[in-house]
C-alpha positions in Angstrom: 10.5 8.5 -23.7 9.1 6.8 -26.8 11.8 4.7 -29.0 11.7 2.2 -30.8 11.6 -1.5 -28.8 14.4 -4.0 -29.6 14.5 -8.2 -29.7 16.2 -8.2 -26.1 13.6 -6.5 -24.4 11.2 -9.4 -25.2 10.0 -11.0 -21.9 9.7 -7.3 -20.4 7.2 -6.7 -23.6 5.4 -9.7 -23.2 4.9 -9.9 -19.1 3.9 -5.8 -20.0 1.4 -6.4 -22.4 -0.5 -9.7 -20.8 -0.4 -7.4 -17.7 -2.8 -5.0 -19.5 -5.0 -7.4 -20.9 -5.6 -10.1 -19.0 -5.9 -11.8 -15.7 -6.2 -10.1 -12.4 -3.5 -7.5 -12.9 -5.4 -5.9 -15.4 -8.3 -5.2 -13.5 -5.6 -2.4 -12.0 -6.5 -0.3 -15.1 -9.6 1.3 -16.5 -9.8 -1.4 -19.2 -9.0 -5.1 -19.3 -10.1 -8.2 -21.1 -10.4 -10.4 -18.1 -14.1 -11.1 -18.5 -13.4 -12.3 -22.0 -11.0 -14.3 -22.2 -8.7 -17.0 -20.3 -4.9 -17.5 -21.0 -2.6 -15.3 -21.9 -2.1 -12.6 -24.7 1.2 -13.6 -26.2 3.6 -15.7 -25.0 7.7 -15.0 -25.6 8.1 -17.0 -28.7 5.3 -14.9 -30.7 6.7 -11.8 -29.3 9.8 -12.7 -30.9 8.5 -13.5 -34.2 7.1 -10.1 -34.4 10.9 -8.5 -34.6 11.7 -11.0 -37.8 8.8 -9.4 -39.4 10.0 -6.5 -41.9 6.6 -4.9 -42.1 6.0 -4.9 -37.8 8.0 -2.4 -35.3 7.3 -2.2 -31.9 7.1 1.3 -30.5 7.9 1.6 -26.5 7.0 4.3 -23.9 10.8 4.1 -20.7 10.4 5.8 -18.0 13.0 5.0 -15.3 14.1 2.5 -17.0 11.0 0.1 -17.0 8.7 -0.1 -20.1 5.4 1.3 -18.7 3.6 0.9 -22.1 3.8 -0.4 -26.2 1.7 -0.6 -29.3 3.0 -2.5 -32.7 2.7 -1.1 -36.0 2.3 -3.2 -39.0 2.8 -1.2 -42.7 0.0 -2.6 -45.4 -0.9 -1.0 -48.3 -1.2 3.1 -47.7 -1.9 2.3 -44.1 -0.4 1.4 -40.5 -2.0 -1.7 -38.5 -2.0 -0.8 -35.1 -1.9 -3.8 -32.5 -0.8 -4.8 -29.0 -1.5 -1.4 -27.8 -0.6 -1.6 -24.1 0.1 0.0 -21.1 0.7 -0.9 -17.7 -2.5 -1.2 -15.6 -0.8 1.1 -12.6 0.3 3.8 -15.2 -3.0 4.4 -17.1 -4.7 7.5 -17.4 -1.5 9.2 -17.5 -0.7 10.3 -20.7 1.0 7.3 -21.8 -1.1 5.7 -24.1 -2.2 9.4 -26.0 1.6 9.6 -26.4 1.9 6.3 -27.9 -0.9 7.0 -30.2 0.7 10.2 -30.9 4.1 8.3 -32.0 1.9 6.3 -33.9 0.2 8.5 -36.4 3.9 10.3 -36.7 5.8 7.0 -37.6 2.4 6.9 -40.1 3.6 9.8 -41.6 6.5 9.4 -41.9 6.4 6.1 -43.9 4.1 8.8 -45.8 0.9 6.3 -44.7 -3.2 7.7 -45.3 -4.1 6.3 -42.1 -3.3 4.0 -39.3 -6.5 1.0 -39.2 -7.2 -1.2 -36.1 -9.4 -3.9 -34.7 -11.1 -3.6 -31.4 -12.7 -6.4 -30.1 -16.5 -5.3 -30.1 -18.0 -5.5 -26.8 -14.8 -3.4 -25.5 -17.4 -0.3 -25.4 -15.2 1.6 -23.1 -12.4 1.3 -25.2 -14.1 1.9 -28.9 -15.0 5.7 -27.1 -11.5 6.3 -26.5 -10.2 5.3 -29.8 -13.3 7.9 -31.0 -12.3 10.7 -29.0 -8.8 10.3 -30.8 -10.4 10.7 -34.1 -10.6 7.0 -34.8 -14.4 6.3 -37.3 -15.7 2.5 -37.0 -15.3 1.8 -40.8 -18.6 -0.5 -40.6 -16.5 -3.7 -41.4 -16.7 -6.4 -38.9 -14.6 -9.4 -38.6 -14.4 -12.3 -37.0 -12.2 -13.3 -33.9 -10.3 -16.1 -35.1 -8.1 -18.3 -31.9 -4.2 -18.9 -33.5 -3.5 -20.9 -30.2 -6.2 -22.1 -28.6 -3.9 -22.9 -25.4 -3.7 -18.8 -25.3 -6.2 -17.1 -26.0 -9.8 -19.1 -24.5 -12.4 -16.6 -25.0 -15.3 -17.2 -22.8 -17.9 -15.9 -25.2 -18.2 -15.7 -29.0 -16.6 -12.6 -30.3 -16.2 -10.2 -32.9 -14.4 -7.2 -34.3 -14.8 -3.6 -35.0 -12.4 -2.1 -37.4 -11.1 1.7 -36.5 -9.7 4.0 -38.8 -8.2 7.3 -38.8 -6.5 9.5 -41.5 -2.9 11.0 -40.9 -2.5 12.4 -44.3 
């Protein structure tokens, strides 16, 4: 079941979403950012701070009661942001994360959004082709990866970002 998450559920959210990206855990799944980077992906106080912000909601997938997966959705302009799109390393390739995505471009819809944009870290091959086979173009725009906290996120290589898009009007 997809629902909205809520500010209570926050440690369940973060240990779920460093889970997928990072450390050995992640290796579990079909895609991980292990190689790229040391520390974690969020810690507890910035997944908190994402439920004070009026523009962010965090969408959850429940089944039996555990959170198996997540992604957050920030409104700007016309468009959705989507971020911290997550799912638990012994639960992929199950559906979960097309659901999410599904939720996703619905909720973009509904706030009566053109399209939902995102940034995929460019090396993340793997990943870029399943955002594509979802209907998600590579804009041409690249960014640059810039640290918040360096005591979290260490990458071990310099990095950059891809930006996705996809229409939902």
């Amino acid at each position: 079941m997809i629902s909205l998450a809520t500010p209570d559920e926050v440690s369940e959210l973060t240990a779920l979403v460093n889970s997928a990206y990072r450390g050995e855990h992640s290796r579990k799944g079909w895609t991980t950012e292990a190689d790229l980077f040391d520390g974690a992906r969020i810690d507890e106080a910035a997944m908190a701070a994402i439920f004070s912000i009026t523009s962010a909601q965090v969408l959850k997938y429940v089944e039996s009661k555990k959170i198996l997966g997540c992604l957050r959705l920030d409104r700007h302009d016309d468009k959705l942001y989507l971020s911290m799109f997550s799912v638990s390393p012994l639960h992929q390739a199950q559906g979960i994360g097309k659901k999410l995505m599904a939720a996703a471009e619905i909720e973009a819809r509904r706030q009566a959004c053109r399209a939902i944009d995102m940034t995929v870290i460019s090396v993340r091959s793997e990943l870029i082709d399943w955002y594509h086979r979802r209907g998600y173009r590579d804009t041409g725009e690249r960014r640059p990866l810039i640290i918040k906290d360096p005591n979290m996120d260490v990458p071990k290589k310099e990095l950059s970002f891809v930006v996705l898009e996809k229409s939902v009007a």
